[in-house]
N, C-alpha and C positions, 0 to 999 in steps of 0.2 A: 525640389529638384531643379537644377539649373537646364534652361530653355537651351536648345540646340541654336546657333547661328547662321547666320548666311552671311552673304553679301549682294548686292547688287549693284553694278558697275552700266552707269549711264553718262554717254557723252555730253547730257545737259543736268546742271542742276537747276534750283530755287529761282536762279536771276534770271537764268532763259527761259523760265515759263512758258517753255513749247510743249511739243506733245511728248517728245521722251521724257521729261523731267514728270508731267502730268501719270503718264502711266508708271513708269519708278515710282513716285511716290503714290500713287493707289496700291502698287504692289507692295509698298514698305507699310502701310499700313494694316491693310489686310493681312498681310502674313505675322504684324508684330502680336499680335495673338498667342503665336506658338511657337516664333522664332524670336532671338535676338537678331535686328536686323541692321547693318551697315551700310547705306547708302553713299555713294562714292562714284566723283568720275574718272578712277582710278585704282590696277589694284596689282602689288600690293603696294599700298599708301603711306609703303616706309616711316609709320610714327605721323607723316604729317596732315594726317585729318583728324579731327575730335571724332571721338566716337570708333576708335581704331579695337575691332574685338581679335583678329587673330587668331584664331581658333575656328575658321567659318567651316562650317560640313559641305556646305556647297553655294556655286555660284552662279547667279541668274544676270548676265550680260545682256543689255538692248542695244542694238544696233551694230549688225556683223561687219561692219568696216571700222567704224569708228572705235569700238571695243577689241577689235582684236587683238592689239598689246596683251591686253590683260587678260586675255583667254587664253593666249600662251603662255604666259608669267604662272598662271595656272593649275593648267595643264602640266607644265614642266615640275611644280613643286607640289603637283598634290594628280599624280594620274591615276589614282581609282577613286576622289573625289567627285560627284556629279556636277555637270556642265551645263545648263540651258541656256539657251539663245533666243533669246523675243526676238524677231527681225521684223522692222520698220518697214514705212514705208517706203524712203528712200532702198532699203538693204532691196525690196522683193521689187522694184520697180525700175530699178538703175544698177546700184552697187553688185548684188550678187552676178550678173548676168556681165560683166567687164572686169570686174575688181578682184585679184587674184587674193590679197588677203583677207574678203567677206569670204571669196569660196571656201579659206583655208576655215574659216571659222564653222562655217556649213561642216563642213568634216569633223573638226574637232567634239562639236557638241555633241551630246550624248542628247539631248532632244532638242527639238526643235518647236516655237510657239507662235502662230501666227492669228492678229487680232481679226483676220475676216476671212468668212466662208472662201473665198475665191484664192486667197492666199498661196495654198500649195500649188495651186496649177503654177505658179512663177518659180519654183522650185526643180530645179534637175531631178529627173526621174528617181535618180539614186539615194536623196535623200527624204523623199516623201510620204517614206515607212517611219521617220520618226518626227512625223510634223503632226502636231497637235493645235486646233481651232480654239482661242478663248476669247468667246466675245464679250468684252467687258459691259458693264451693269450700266443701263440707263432706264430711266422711268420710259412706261410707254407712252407712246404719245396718243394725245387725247385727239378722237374720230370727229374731225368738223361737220357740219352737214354742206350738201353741195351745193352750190348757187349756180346759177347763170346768170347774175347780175356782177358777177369780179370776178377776176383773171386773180389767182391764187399763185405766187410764183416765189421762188428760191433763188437769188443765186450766191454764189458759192466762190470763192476766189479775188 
């Protein structure tokens, strides 16, 4: 039996090695289990990506500014197709809250997936019935004991 497909449309691939490209391709993995999966930072990719299926059931978009194109492109040629929208953390911190076409994408999607507990509070009231929490998998971290001989510190940036 042939595997249902998807696609997934991230504004970073392979070379930018940032965090959309990182979580795209955890989710192109994990889902190629039971999906044929597309990964694309563009869609639809008119013939010009390998890997081009055509056929996709539905489309998992990261980043509601940056992807919005192709959440219209979409939308326009498949409207009872499913829609999801990972939103970033540029989208929940800057974008959605000034950016008139993140907001448009906020609307368009049929769900919404945000990777941290706190996430939906940055969301319009209106769309936070279809916002779903996925924290992605990390080992836990191993319990130090505590000293009072070192100052234990993080930073970050």
């Amino acid at each position: 039996m042939k595997r249902p497909s998807l696609v997934i449309v991230t504004p970073a691939l392979a070379d930018a090695n940032n965090g959309n490209w990182q979580t795209a391709r955890r989710w192109a993995r994990g889902l190629s289990a039971h999906y044929r999966v597309l990964l694309t930072d563009r869609w639809p990719n008119d013939g010009q990506i390998d890997g081009q299926i055509g056929d996709e059931a539905l489309m998992i978009a990261l980043h509601a500014r940056r992807s919005a194109p192709a959440m219209v492109a979409w939308r326009a040629a498949h409207p009872q197709r499913p829609l999801l929208l990972v939103l970033t953390g540029t989208d929940l911190y800057r974008d959605i809250a000034q950016d008139a076409s993140a907001q448009a994408s906020l609307a368009s999607a049929d769900a919404l997936v945000v990777l941290n507990p706190l996430g939906p509070q940055q969301l319009p009231l209106q769309h936070r019935a279809k916002c779903h929490v996925l924290l992605q998998s990390c080992s836990q971290r191993r319990k130090l004991p505590k000293t009072g001989r070192h100052l234990r510190a993080l930073m970050v940036g």
